[in-house]
N, C-alpha and C positions, 0 to 999 in steps of 0.2 A: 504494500500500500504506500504509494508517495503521498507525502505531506506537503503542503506550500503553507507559508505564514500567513495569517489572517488579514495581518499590517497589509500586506501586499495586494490582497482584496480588496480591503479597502480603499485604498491609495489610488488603486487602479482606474486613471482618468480623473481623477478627483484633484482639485486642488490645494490639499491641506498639507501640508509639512510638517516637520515635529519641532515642539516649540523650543526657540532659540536654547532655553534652559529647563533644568529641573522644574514643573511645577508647583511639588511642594504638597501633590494628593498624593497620598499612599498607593502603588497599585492593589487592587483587591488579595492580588495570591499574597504577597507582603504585609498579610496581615497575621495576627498570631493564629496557631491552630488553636482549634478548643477542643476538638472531640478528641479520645483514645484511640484513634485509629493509627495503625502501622505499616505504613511506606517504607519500603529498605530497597535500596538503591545497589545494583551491583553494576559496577563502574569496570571494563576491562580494555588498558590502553593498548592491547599485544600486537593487533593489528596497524594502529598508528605510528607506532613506534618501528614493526620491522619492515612497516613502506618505507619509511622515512631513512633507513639505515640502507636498505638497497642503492634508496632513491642518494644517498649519501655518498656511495662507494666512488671508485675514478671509472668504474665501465660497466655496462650493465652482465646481470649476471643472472642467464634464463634459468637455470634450475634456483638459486633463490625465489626468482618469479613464482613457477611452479610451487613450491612451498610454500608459497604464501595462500596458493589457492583451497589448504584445506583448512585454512582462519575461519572460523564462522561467519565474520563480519566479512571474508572480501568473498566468499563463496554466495552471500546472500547479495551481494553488489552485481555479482555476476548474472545470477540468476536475475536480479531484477530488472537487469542492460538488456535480457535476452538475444546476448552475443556469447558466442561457444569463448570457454579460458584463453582462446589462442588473442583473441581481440585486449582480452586483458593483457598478456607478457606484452602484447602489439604497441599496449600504450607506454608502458610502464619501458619499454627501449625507446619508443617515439622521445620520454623526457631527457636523453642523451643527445640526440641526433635531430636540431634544430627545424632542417627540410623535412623530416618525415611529420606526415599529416596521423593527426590521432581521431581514431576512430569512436571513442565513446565516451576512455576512460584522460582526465587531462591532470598528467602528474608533472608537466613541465614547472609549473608555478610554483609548484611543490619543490621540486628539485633546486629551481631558482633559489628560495626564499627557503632553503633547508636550514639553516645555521638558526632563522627565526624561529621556526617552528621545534626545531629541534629544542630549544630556551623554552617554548610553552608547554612542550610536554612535561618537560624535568619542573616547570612551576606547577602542572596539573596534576602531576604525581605527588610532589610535595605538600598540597593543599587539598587531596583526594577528599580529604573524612570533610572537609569544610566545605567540599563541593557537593559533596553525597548529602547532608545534612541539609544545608539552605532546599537542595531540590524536593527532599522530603517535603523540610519543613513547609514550600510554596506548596506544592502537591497537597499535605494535608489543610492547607490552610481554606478552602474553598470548599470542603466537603461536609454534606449534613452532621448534626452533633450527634442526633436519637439512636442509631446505632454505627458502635465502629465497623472500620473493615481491618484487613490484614491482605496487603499485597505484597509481591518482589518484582523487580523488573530488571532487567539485564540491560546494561546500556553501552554499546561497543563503539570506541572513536576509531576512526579509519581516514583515509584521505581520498580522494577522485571517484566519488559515487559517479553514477552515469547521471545525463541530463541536469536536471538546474536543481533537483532535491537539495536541501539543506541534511533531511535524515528520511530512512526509510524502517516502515513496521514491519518487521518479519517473522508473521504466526507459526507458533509452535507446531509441533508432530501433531498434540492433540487438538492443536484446535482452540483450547479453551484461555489461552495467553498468547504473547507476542512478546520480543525484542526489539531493541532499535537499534539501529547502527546510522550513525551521525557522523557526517562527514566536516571534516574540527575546521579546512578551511574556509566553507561554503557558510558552516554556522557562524563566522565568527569573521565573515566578510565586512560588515558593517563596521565593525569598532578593532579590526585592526592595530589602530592606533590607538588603541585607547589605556588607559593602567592595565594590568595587570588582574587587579580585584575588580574594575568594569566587565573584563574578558569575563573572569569568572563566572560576575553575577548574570551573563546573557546567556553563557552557554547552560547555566543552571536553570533556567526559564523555559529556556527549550525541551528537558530534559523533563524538567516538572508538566510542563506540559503532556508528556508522553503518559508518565506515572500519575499523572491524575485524571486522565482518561482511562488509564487499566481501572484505579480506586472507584471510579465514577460509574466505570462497569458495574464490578463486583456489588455496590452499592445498589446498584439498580435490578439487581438479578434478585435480590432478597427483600425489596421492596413491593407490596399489594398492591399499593401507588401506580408505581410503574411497569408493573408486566400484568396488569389486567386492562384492559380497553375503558376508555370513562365514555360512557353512552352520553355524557349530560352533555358530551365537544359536539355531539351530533357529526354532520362531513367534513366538520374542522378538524376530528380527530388528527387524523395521520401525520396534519400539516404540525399542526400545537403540540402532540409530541416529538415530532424532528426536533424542531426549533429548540423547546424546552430541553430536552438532550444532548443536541451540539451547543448549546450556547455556551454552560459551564465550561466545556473544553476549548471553545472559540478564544474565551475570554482571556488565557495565556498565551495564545497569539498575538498578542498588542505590548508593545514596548512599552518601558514604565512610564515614558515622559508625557502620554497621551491619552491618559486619565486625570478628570473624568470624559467617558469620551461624549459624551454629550454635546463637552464645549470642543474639545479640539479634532473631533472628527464629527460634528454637526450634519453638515453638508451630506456626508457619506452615509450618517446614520438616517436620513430625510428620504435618501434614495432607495436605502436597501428596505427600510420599513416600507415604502411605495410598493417595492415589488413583493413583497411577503402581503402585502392588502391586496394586491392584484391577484397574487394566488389563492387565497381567501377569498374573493369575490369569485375567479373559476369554477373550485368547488362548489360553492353553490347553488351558480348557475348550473351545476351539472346534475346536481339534486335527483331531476328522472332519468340522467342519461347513464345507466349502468357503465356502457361500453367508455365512455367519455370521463366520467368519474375515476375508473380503474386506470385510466392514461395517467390522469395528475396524478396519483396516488403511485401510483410506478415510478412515475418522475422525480416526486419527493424522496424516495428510497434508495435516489442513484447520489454518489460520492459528489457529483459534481452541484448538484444544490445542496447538499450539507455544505460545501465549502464556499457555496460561492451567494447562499440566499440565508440557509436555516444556520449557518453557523453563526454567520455575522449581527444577522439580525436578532438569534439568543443572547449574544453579546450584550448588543448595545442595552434590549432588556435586562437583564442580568445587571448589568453595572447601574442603569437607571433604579432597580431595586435596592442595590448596593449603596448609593449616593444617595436618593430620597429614603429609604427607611431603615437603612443601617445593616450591616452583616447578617445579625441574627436574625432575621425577618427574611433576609436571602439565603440563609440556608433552612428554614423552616418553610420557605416555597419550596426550594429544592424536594426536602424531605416531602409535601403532600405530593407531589407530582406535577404532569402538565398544567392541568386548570389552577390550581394553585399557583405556579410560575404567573399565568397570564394575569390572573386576579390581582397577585400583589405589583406587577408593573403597572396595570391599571389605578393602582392605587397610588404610588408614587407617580404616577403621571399628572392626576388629579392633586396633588398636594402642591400649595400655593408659591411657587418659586421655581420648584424643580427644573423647568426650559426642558421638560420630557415631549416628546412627542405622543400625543393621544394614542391609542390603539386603533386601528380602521373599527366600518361599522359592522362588517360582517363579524368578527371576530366578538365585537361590545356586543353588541345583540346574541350571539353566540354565548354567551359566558353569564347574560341576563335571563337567559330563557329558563322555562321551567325544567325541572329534570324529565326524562321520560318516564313513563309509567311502565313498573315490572311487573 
């Protein structure tokens, strides 16, 4: 599964930039945990480190290549490029030999800028438990209080994913977890220059972001809330639980400097809630069209409107709940469920100040209706 950052959805076409300076709001994950829940972070540099020693040497050296292809992290790179390992050694000589064109994988940057990177790992190693710790502690920070969970997640740094991924998910044997494997330049393109403890706390953000999506999972699997259908959404169903689902996770896709994002991503949040009412208004309309209804409803369920409508738009909800009624009120939505979620944004939309944007009407009328009759 590739991941793209939410920041990047948003942005996309959009006018806004991130503000000159810190603004001085808390981001939401950066708030303390409260529940007992247990996030444990397994951190493994092995693959980062003997790209970076090949990528180091005076010649390239095809059987270390080979060796490196049975790393978990560059075997799942591979498999994700859907080029046979030869494309891989292909690249990984390409960053010697200036003329040769690379095919998927791009380790030249790497190779250039090895002495840097080489200095980050030996800081990232150094600062491991401090890095494992803050991603917890972001991870648990966002999760309902009423009952804990208990996860682990394996988190693998590497170098030259294929394509423009920052990191990629790669589900286990069973099915029932996933790993990441985060590629440390692509994560960490942005603040290059930046201290040290900045690297840290971005690359930690990304990371929490992974593990609070497994936690978000797990949470949800044990919740009556959440895996039984609420008849009261009526055809909004499907849509009100995407949204309310991706949001939580969406919302550590956003950089710290850009909360709340009401004010510093307005604009974007004006747009995306537009097309989430649009979609709501479809539905609807589609009320007696069986075959037309199952279309949107398909739609909703494919990756590409979790990331590009229900994610962002959970967001901006979420953080609207977050700013107008305080934490606890936002994870106490979380904890009832979808309609829950929707109610309390409605609420802090309605509160005198806030600059929330209203909820559309199909959704308002939606959520006013009577319950069905069982």
């Amino acid at each position: 599964m590739r991941i793209r950052g939410l920041l990047a959805v948003l942005l996309a076409g959009s006018a806004a930039t991130a503000p000159a300076a810190p603004t001085g709001a808390r981001a939401p994950y950066d708030s303390p945990p409260v529940a007992g829940d247990t996030v444990t972070i397994a951190l493994d540099l092995d693959a980062a480190r003997r790209i970076l020693a090949l990528l180091s040497a005076p010649a390239f050296d095809l059987e270390a290549a080979k060796a490196l292809e049975t790393l978990p992290a560059v075997h799942a790179a591979i498999q994700d490029s859907k080029r046979p390992p030869d494309a891989f050694e292909h690249d990984l000589a390409a960053a010697f030999e200036s003329k040769t064109r690379v095919t998927g994988f791009d380790f030249r940057k790497i190779r250039e800028d090895r002495a840097r990177w080489g200095d980050l790992l030996t800081m990232i190693a150094g600062r491991e438990k401090e890095l494992t710790k803050l991603t917890s502690d972001r991870a648990r920070a966002l999760l309902p209080a009423d009952r804990p969970v208990s996860v682990s997640i394996a988190i693998a740094l590497t170098f030259g994913l294929p394509g423009r991924a920052d990191h990629i998910s790669v589900p286990d044997a069973q099915g029932a977890g996933w790993s990441v494997v985060v590629d440390l330049s692509r994560a960490l393109s942005d603040v290059q220059s930046s201290p040290p403890a900045e690297q840290i706390t971005h690359l930690s953000r990304l990371m929490a972001s992974e593990a609070y999506r497994r936690a978000w999972a797990e949470y949800r699997a044990g919740s009556p809330a959440w895996q039984h259908r609420d008849g009261s959404l009526g055809q909004l169903e499907p849509l009100m639980h995407r949204v309310a689902e991706a949001g939580p996770v969406a919302i550590y896709g956003v950089d710290e400097n850009f909360f709340p994002l009401a004010v510093w991503l307005k604009q974007s949040m004006r747009e995306n809630l537009d097309e989430l009412n649009r979609v709501a208004d479809r539905l609807m309309s589609a009320e007696g069209e069986l075959e037309a209804r199952m279309a949107i409803a398909a739609e909703i369920q494919k990756p590409e409107f979790t990331a590009s409508i229900a994610g962002p738009s959970g967001a901006f909800l979420g953080d609207g709940i977050i700013q107008a009624l305080g934490l606890d009120a936002y994870r106490e939505a979380l904890a009832g469920g979808p309609r829950a979620f929707f109610v309390a944004y409605g609420k802090a939309a309605e509160k005198k100040g806030s600059g929330l944007m209203p909820l559309g009407k199909a959704i308002r009328e939606q959520l006013a209706a009577p319950p069905p009759k069982s």
